[in-house]
N, C-alpha and C positions, 0 to 999 in steps of 0.2 A: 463388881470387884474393883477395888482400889488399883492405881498405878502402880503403887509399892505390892503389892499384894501379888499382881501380876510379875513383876520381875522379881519376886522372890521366887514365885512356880513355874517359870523360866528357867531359872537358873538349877533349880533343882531335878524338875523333869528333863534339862536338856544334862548336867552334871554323871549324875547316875548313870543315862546309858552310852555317854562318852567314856567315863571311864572302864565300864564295863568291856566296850568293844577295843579301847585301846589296850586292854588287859587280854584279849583273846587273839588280839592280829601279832601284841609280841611274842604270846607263847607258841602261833603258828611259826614265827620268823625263827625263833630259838631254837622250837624244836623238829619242823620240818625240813626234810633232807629234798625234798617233789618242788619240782617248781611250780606246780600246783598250789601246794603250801606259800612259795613265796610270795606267789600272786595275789592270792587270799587276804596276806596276813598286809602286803603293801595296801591293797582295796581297803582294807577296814582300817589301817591307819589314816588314810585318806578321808574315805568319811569320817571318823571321828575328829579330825580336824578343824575340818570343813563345816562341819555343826558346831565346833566349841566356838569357831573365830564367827559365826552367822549369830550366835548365841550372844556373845559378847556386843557383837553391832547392834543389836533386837534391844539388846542390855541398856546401852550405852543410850539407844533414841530415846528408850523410853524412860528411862533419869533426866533425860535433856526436856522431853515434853511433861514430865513431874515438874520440876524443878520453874520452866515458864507457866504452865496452871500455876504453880505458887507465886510466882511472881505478881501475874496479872491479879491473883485473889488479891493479895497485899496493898496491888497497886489501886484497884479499883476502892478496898478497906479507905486506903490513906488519904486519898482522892476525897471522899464522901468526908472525914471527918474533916478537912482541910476546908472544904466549901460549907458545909454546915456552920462553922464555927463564925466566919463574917455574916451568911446569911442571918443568923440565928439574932449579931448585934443589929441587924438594919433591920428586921422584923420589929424588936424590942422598940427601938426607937422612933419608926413609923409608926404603928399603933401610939404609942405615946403621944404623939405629934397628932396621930387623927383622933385623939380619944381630946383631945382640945386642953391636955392638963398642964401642957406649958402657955396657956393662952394669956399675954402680959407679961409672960416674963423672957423679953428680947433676949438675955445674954443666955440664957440653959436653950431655948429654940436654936439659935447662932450653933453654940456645942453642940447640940442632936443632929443635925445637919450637916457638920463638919466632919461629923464620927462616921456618918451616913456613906456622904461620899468618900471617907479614907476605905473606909470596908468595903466599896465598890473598886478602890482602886486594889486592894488587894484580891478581889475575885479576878479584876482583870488579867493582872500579871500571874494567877495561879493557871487562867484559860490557856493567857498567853505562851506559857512555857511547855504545857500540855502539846499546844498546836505546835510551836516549834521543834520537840521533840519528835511528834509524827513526821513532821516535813522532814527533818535530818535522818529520822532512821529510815522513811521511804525515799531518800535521795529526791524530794521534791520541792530543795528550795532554789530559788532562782534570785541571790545577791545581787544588787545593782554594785559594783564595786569602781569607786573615784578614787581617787586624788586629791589625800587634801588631810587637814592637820586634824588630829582626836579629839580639837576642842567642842565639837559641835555634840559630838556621840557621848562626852562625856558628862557636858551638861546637861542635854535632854534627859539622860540616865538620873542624875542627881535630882533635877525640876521632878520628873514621876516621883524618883525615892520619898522626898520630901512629902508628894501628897497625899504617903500613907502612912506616914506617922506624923504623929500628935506633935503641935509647933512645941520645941524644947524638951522632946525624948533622946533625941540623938542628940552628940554634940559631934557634927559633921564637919570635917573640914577637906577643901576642895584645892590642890596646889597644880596646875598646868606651868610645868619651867618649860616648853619646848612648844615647839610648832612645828618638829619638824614633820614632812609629810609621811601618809602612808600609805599603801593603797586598800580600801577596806570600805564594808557595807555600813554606813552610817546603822542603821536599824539594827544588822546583827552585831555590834559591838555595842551599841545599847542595852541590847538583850544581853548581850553578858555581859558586865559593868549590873548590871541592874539585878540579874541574879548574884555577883558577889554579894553586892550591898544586903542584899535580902537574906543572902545566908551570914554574914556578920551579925546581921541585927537578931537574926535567931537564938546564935550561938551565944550572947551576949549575955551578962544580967541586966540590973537596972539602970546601973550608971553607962552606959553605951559609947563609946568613943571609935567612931570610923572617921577613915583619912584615906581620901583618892589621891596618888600622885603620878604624873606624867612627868617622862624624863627622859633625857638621851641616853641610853647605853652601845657604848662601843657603836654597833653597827644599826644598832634595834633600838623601836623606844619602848620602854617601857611603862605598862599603865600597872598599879600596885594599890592594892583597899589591904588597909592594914585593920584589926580592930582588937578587942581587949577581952576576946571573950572568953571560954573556957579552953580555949585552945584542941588540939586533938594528939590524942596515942600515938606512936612512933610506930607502933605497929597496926594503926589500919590508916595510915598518910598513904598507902600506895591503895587502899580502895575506896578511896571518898572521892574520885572519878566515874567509879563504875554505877553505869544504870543502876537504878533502885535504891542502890547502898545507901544505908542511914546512918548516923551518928548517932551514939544517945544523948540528947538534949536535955535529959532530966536536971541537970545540975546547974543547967542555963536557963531551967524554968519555961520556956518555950516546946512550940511541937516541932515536932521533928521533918515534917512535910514529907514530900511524894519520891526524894531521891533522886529528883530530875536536873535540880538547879546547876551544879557543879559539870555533869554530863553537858550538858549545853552548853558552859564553861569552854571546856576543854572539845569540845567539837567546834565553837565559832572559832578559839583562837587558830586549829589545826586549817579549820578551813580558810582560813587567812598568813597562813604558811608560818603560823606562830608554831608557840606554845607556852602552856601555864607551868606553873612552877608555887610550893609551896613553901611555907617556914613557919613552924609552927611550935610552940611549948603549952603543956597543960599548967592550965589555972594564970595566965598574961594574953596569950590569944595567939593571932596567925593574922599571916599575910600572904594574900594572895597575889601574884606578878605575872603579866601576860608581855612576853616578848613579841613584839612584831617587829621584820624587817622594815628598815626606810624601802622609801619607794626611791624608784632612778631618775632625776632630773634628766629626760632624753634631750632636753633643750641646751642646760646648761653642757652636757656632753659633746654636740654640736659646736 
């Protein structure tokens, strides 16, 4: 028996003889004069209660344990098609390469190779987000967190981006106006920085235009990936944070991936006493903006 199946003959085995008994303790209370009667009829409202509110809990877990089986089916679906799709390029292209039919010809070998390892570098960063998502929802990461200005987390992020896609796909541009400092896990601000970019380039069509910028705000600096792609609904802006959620990416020609990247988002900035922020129009694109407080110069306050 199905999940659903189950709490529909829940609801209905437990329905029927609540109302039943709650139908028999009022007409004791109504029509009884014996405190006999009263006692009765209070007992069986009692349990009838008492099973509808145990009913409803019973209800309730097992819509919550439906609804994560769906999830994880989904997650593991999106998973499989997501790694298939680079595997399947670097199969293609290895056999090529061992079947000897670029032998002589240096610049197409060069290309097969470069395609090679881009698709390696997008397995990595598909592992990578996987692993970091376990770690954050089992509370098991452990940040090294310094002192010190965004430019290092933002380049390494942009150095990877570049190495998975094709020289002259993107037209990326990079503007750092500040240094000022902050305090925060080089790695995990990489990892987010690196998942904006990835979901920009998704969202995108062919002509792709993403732009990082770092900058002073008020008290916070702010790092911002602006990009051109199909932009998103104004009514689901408040769930392209949450685990799983997907956009549909049909119209931006790309897959839609595992619904992790953004979640990551919005857990590193939190966990670095930020947070992200959205802006967004359909059919020009969105930008994404992560505030982080400056750090306290304890020197300079000295």
């Amino acid at each position: 028996m199905s999940l659903t199946s189950a709490i529909v003959a829940l609801a209905v085995g437990v329905i029927l003889p609540v109302l039943l008994s709650t139908s028999l303790g009022i007409v004791r209370l109504a029509s009884g004069g014996k405190s006999e009667d009263i006692v009765f009829g209070v007992l069986v409202l009692s349990f009838a209660a008492a099973a509808f509110g145990s009913a409803i809990v019973v209800t309730v877990l097992l819509g919550k344990r439906a609804r994560v089986a769906r999830l994880q089916a989904d997650f593991t679906a999106n998973i499989s098609h997501e790694l298939r799709t680079p595997l399947a390029s670097i199969r293609m292209y290895a056999q090529t390469l061992q079947m000897g039919r670029l032998d002589g010809d240096q610049k197409r070998t060069k290309e097969s190779l470069e395609i090679i390892l881009r698709e390696t570098e997008w397995l990595e960063a598909m592992i990578d987000r996987v692993l970091a998502w376990r770690a954050a929802a089992g509370d098991r990461e452990q940040p090294e967190m310094k002192i010190g200005s965004m430019r290092v987390a933002v380049e390494s992020a942009v150095a990877r981006f570049e190495r998975m896609v094709a020289p002259g796909e993107v037209d990326l541009g990079v503007s750092i106006e500040c240094e000022t400092p902050v305090l925060h896990d080089v790695d995990g601000m990489g990892s987010l920085l690196l998942n904006l970019l990835i979901n920009a380039y998704k969202y995108s069509g062919s002509d792709k235009r993403i732009s990082i910028t770092v900058e002073d705000l008020d008290d916070n600096v702010e790092i911002s990936v602006k990009d051109n792609g199909i932009g998103i609904r104004k009514d689901r802006v408040g769930r392209i944070f949450d685990p799983f959620y997907q956009v549909d990416s049909s119209n931006a020609g790309g897959s839609s991936g595992v619904g992790l990247g953004l979640a990551i988002v919005r857990h590193q900035a939190r966990s670095h006493s930020g947070e992200v922020y959205v802006e967004s129009e359909e059919g020009v694109g969105s930008k994404f903006s992560v505030h982080l407080p400056r750090a306290i110069d304890t020197k300079k306050d000295e």
